[in-house]
VOLUM-586157 format. One record per residue: residue number from 0; x, y, z of N, C-alpha, C in turn. Coordinates in steps of 0.05 Angstrom, whole numbers. Each point is the difference from the previous one (the first is absolute). Example, Ala and Ser with C-alpha at 12.3 -4.5 7.8 and 13.67 -1.06 7.14 Angstrom:
<nodes>
NODE  num    n.c1    n.c2    n.c3   ca.c1   ca.c2   ca.c3    c.c1    c.c2    c.c3
NODE    0     264    -114     156     -18      24       0      18      24       0
NODE    1      -7      21     -14      16      24       1     -15      22      14
</nodes>
This chain:
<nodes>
NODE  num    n.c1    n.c2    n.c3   ca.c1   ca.c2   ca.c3    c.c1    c.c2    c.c3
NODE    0    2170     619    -393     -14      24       8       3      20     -23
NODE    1     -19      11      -6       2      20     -29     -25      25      15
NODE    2      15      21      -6     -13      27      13       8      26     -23
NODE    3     -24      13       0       6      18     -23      -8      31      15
NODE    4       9      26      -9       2      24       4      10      22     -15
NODE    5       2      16       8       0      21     -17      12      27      13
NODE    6      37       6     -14      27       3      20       7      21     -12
NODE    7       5      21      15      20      21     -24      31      -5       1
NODE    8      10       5     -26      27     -17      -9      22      24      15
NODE    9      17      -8      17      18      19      18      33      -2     -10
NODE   10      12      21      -3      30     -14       3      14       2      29
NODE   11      20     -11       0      20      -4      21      25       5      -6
NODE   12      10      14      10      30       8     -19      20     -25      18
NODE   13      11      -9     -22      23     -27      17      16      17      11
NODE   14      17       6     -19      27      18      -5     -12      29     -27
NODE   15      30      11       7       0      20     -18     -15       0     -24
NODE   16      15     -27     -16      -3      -9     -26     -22     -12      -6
NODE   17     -16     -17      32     -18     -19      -9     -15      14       5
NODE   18     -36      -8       0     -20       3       6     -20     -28       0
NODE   19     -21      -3       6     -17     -24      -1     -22      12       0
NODE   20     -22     -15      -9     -32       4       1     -15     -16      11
NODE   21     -15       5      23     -20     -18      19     -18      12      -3
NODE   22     -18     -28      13     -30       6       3       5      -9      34
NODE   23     -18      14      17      -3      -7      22     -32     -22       6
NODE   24       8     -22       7     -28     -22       4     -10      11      25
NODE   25     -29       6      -9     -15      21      25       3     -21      29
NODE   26      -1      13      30       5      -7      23     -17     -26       7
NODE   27     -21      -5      -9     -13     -20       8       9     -29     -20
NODE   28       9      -2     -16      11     -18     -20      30     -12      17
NODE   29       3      33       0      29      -8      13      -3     -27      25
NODE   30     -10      12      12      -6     -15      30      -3     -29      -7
NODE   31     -33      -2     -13       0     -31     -14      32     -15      -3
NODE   32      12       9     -25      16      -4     -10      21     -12      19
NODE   33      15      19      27       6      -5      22      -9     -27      14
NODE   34     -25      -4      -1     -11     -18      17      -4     -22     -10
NODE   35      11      -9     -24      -2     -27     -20      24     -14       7
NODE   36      14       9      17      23     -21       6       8     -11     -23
NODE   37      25     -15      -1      11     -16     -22      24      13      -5
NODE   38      14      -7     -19      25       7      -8       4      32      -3
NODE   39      22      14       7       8      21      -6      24      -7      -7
NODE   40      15      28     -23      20      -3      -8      19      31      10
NODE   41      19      -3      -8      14      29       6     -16      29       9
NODE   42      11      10      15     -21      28       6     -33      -1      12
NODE   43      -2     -24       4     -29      -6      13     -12      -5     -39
NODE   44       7      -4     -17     -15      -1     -28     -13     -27      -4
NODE   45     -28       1     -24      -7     -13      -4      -7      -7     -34
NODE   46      -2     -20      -2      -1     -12     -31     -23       8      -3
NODE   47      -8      16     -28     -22       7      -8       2      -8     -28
NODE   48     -32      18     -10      -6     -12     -38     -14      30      10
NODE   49      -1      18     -20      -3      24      -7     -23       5     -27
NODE   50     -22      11       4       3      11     -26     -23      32       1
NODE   51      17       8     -20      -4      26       2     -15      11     -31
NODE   52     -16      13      -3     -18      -7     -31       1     -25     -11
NODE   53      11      -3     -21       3     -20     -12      25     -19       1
NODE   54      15      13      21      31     -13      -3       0     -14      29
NODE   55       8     -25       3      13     -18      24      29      -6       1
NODE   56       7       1      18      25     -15       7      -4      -1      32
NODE   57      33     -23       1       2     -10      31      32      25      11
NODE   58      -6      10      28      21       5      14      -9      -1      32
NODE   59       2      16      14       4      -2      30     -13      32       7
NODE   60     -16     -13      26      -5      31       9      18       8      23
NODE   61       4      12      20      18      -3      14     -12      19      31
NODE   62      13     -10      25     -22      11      12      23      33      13
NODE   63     -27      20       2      20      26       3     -18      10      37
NODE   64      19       0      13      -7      10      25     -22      25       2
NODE   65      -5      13     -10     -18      27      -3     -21       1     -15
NODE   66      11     -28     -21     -24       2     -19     -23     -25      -4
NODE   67       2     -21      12       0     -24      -2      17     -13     -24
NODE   68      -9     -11     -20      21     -14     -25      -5      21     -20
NODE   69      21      -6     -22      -9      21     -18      12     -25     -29
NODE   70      -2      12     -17      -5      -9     -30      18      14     -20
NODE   71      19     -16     -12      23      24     -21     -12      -8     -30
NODE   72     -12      18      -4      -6       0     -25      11       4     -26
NODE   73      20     -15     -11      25       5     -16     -12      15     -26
NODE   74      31      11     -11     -21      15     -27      -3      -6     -24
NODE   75       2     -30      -5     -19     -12     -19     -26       2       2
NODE   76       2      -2      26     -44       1       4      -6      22      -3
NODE   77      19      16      15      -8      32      -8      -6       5     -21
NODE   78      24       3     -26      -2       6     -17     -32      -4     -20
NODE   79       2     -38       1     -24     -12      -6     -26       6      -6
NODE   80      -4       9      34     -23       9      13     -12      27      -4
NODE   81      29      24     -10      -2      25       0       0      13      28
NODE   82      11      -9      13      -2       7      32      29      20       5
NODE   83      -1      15      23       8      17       4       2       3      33
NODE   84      16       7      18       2       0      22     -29      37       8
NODE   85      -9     -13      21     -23      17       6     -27      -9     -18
NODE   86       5     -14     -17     -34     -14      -4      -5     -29      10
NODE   87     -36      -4       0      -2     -17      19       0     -27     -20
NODE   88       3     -25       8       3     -18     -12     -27     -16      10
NODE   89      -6     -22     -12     -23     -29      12      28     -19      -1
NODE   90      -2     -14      32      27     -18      -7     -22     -28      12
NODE   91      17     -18     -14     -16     -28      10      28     -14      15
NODE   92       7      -7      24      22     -15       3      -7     -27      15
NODE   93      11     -29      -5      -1     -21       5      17      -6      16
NODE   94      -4     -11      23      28       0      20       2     -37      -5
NODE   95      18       3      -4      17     -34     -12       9     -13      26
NODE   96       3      18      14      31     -16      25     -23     -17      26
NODE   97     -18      -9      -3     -25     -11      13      17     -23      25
</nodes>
């Protein structure tokens, strides 16, 4: 399953020290996504392939009670990409865990 959109990049503060950057996968993706059955791993997460401009990689989306799943966009891609939390991204993600 491969679904593409277009997310604004959010942080989440872990801890004090940490922070993270998501994209939230809009509500109706979500749901699909939900409804493919098959393997899940920790946290309700799923194996994905990512790619964001020109840059891909594989990690996990993970599912968030309020939000449906969401997307950590590490900051290699950031950097990469020129991205910045509060602009919107085109994300393509491939869900692997079938």
């Amino acid at each position: 399953m491969e679904v593409h959109f277009d997310a604004e990049l959010w942080i989440w503060d872990a801890r004090r020290s940490e922070t993270w950057t998501f994209v939230t996968l809009p509500g109706d993706i979500s749901d699909e996504i939900r409804e493919l059955g098959g393997p899940r791993r920790g946290f309700g997460s799923r194996r994905v392939q990512v790619r964001v401009g020109a840059t891909t990689w594989r990690t996990s989306i993970f599912a968030d009670s309020s939000r449906g799943y969401v997307l950590p966009v590490k900051r290699a891609v950031r950097k990469a990409e020129n991205l910045d939390p509060g602009d919107v991204a085109r994300v393509t993600v491939t869900v692997l865990d079938l």
